[in-house]
C-alpha positions as CSV (number, residue, x, y, z in Angstrom):
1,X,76.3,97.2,56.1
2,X,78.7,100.1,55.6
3,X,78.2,103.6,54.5
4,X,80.5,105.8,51.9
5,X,80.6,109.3,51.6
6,X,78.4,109.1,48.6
7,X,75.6,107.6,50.4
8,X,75.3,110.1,52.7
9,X,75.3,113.3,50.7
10,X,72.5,111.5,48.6
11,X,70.6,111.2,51.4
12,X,70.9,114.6,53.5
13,X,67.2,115.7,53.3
14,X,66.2,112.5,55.6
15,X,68.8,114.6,58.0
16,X,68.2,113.5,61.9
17,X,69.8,116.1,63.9
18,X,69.7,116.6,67.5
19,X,72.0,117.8,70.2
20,X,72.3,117.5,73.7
21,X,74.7,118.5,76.1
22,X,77.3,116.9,78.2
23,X,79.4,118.0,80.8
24,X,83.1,116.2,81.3
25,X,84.8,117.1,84.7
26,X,84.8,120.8,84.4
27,X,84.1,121.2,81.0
28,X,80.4,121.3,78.7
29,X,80.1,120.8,75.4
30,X,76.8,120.9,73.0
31,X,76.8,117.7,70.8
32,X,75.0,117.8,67.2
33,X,74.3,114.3,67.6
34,X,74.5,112.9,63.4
35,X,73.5,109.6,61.6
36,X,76.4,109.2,58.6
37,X,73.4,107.4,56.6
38,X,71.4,111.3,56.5
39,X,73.9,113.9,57.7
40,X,76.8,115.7,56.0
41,X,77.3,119.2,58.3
42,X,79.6,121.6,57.8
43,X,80.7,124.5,60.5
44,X,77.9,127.0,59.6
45,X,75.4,123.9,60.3
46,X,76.8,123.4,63.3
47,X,76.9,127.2,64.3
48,X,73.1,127.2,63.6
49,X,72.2,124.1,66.1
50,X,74.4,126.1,68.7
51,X,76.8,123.1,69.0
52,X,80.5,122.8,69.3
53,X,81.0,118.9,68.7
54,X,79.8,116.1,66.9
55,X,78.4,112.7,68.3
56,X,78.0,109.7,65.8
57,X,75.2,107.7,66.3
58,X,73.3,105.1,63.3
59,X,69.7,105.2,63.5
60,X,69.9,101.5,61.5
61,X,70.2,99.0,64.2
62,X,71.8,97.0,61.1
63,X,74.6,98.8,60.3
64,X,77.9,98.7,62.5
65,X,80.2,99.7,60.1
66,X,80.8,103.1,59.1
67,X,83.7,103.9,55.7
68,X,84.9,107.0,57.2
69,X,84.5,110.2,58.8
70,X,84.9,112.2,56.3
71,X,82.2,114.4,57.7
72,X,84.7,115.7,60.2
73,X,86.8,117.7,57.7
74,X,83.6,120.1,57.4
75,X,83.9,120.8,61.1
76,X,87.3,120.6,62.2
77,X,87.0,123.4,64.9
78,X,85.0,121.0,67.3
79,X,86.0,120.3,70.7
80,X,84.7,117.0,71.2
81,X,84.1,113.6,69.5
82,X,82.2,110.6,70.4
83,X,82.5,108.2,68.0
84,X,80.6,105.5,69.7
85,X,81.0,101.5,69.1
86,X,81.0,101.4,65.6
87,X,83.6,99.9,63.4
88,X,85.8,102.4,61.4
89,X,87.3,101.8,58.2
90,X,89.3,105.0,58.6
91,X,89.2,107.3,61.0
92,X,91.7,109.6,59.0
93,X,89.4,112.3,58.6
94,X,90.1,112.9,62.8
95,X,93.7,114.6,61.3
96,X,91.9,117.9,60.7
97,X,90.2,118.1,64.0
98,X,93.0,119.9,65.9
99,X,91.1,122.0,68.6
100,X,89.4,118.6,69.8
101,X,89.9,118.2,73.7
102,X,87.1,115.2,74.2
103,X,87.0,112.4,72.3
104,X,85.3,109.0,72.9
105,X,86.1,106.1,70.8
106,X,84.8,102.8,72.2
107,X,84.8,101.3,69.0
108,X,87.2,99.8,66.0
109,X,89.2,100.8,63.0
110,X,90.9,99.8,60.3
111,X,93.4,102.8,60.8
112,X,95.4,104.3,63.4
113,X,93.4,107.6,65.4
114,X,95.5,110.2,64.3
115,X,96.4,111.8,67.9
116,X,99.9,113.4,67.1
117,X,97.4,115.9,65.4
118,X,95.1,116.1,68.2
119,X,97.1,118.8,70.0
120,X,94.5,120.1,72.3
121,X,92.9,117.0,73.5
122,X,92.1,117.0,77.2
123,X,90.4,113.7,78.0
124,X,89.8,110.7,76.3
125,X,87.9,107.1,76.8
126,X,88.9,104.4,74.2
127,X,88.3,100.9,73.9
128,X,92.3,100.2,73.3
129,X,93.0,98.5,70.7
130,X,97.2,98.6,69.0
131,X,95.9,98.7,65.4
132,X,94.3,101.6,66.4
133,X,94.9,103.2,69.2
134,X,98.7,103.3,70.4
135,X,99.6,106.7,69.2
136,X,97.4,107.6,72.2
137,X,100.6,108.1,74.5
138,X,101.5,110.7,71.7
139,X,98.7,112.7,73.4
140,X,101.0,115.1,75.7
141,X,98.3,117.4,76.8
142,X,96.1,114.6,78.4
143,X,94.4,115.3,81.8
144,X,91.9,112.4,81.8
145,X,92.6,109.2,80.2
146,X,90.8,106.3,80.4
147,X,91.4,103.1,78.7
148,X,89.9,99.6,78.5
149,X,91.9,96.0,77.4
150,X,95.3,97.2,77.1
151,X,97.4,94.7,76.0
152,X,100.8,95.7,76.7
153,X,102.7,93.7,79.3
154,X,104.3,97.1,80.6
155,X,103.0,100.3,82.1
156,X,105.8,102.4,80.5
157,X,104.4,103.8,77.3
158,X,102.0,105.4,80.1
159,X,105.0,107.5,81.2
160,X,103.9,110.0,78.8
161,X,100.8,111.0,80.7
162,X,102.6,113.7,82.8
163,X,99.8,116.0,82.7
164,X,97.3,113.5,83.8
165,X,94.7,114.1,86.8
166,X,92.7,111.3,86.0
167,X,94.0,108.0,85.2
168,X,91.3,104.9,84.6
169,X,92.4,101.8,83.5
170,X,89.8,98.4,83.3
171,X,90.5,95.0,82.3
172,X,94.1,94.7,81.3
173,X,97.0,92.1,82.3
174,X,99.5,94.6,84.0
175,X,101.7,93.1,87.1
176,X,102.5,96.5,87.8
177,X,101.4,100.1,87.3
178,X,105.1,101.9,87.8
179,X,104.3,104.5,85.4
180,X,102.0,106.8,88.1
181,X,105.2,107.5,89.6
182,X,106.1,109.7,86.3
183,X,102.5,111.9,86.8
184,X,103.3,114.3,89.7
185,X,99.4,115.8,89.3
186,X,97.3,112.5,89.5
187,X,94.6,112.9,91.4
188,X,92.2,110.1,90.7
189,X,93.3,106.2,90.2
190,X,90.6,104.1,89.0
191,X,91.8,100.4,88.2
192,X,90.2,97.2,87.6
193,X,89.7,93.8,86.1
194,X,92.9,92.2,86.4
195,X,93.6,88.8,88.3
196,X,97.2,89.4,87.8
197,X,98.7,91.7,89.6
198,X,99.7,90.9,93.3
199,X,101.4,94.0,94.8
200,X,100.5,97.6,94.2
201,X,104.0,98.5,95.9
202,X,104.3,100.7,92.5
203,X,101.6,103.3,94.1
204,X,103.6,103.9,97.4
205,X,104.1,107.2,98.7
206,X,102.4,109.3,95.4
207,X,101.8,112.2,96.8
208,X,98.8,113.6,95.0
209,X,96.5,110.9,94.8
210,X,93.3,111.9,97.0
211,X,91.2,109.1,95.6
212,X,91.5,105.4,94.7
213,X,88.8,103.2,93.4
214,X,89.9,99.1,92.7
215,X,87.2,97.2,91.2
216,X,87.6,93.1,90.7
217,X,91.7,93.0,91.8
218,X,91.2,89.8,94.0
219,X,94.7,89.0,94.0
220,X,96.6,92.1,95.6
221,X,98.1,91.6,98.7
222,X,99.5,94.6,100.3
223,X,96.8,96.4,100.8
224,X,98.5,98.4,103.4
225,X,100.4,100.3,100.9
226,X,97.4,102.6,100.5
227,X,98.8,103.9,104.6
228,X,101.8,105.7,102.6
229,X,99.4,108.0,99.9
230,X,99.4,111.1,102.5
231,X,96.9,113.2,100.8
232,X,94.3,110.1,100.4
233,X,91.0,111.1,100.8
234,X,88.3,108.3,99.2
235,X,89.5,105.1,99.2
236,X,87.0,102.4,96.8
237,X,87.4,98.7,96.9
238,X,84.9,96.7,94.8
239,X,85.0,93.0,94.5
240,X,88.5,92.7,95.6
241,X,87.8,89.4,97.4
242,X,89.7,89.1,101.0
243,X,91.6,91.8,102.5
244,X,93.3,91.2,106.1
245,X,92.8,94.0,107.5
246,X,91.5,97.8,107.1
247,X,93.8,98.9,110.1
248,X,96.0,100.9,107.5
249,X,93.2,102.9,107.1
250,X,94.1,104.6,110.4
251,X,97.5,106.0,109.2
252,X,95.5,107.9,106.6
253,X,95.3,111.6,108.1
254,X,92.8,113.1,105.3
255,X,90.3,109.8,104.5
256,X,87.1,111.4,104.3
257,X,85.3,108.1,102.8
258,X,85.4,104.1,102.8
259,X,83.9,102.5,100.9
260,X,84.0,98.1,100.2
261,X,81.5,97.0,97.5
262,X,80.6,93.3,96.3
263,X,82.5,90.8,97.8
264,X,84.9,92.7,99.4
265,X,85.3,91.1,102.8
266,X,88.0,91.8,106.0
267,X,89.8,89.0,107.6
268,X,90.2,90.1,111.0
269,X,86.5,91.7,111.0
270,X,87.8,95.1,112.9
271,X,85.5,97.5,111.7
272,X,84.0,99.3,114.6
273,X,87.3,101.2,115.4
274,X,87.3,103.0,112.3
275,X,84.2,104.6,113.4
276,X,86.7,106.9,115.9
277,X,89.3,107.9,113.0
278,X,88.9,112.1,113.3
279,X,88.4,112.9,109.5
280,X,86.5,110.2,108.2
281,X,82.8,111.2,107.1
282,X,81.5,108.0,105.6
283,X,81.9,104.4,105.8
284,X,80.1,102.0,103.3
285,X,80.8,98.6,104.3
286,X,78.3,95.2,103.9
287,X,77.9,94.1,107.4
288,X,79.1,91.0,108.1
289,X,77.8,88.6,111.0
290,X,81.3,88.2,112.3
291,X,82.0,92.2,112.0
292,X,82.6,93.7,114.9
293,X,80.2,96.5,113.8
294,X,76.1,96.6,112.9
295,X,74.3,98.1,110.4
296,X,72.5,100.8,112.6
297,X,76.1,101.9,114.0
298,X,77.5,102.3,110.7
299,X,73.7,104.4,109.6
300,X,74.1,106.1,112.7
301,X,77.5,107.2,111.7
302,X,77.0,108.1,108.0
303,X,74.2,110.2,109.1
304,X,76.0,111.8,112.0
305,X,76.8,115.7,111.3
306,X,80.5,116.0,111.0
């Protein structure tokens, strides 16, 4: 089931507003949350529920396909977008919001996002998809990006993210992730899902990074690499499979946590030495029979005042 633009405005006095607030990073907004079957707003509307930005959401359990979002060119001052998982004939309409800094698109459309347009946005989370989303590296002014099934073989078109703090990227087919090396302020890496890439020699020496997270990456190697990312200060591994050692952890001067989730498991067992290392505050690590550690040492430390 799809709606047009004529449906809606014939059906505005079954309207189902509500808003809520989110906070992103540093930043709140106050959604007007709005069903495109009942709801046609325009900026005084939007003044009047105190809100700033527009979240889509379908009442109909039916319907997954929306015609447009035409509604947006009645509120093109808004500062953020969540356009939920809903399929998109056009998405056009997203040209005339130009002081958007959030947007959210985990869905599909027939037509490209229009981002060159999107001057001010600040963060975004997308479901990638070509069709629609590669004008995305357009985005200069990007701080948090996060992306999910990237197809492209290379990391290059992320080169573009110079600005970025925050870099997430989830189930993708990259062998390599060279591009961090062009974003001198990353902060935050978050990767994940990818059973092809075996070195993450690409990350060595960045020196901004102060947290890592790797979630289901059971085929890297070198974990050791991590030793060279001098300002390091959390360090996630989720279901990363075998790593040989964490020994590298000790050549980290400003670790502050540790944490291995799922099946994350070390070869050589040597845990209990970590529990020494001067700066580190918390270690979150399944104990193991063969570990060289037990679970009330590990409570003992994590609860230790520091």
């Amino acid at each position: 089931m799809a709606l047009s633009y004529a449906q809606r405005v014939s059906t505005t006095a079954a309207s189902s507003e509500t808003t809520f607030e989110k906070t992103y990073f540093d930043r709140t907004f106050r959604f007007a949350k709005l069903d495109p079957a009942h709801d046609v707003v325009d900026a005084r509307r939007l003044k009047e529920l105190g809100a700033d930005s527009v979240s889509v959401s379908v009442a109909d359990p039916t319907c997954t396909n929306i015609e447009d979002v035409d509604l947006l060119k009645g509120v093109s001052g808004i500062r953020a977008l969540r356009l939920n998982a809903y399929s998109y004939k056009s998405v056009a309409g997203m040209s005339a919001c130009t002081s958007l800094e959030y947007l959210s698109f985990t869905g599909v459309s027939n037509g490209a996002v229009p981002f060159a347009a999107c001057t001010a946005l600040w963060c975004a989370y997308l479901n990638y998809d070509p069709k629609t989303c590669e004008a995305i590296f357009e985005a200069k002014t990007l701080e948090h990006a996060f992306v999910d099934n990237y197809v492209g073989k290379s990391s290059k078109p992320f080169e573009s993210f110079r600005n970025a703090r925050r870099l997430g990227l989830m189930k993708n087919r990259l062998a390599e992730l060279d591009a961090v090396q062009a974003m001198p302020k990353l902060e935050h890496l978050g990767f994940g899902y990818n059973s092809t890439m075996k070195s993450i020699g690409w990350l060595s020496h960045h020196a901004s990074l102060s947290s890592v997270g790797f979630n289901n990456c059971k085929n890297i190697s070198d974990w050791n690499v991590l030793a060279t990312l001098s300002n390091l200060e959390v360090v996630l591994l989720e279901s990363c499979g075998e790593i040989a050692t964490l020994d590298f952890i000790h050549q980290l001067p400003r670790v502050k946590e540790l944490r291995l989730v799922g099946n994350t498991r070390v070869k050589d067992a040597r845990i209990a030495s970590l529990l020494k290392h001067p700066t580190l505050k918390h270690i979150f690590v399944p104990v193991r029979k063969d570990y060289d550690v037990t679970l009330s040492e590990l409570t003992a430390f994590n609860q230790a005042l520091r």
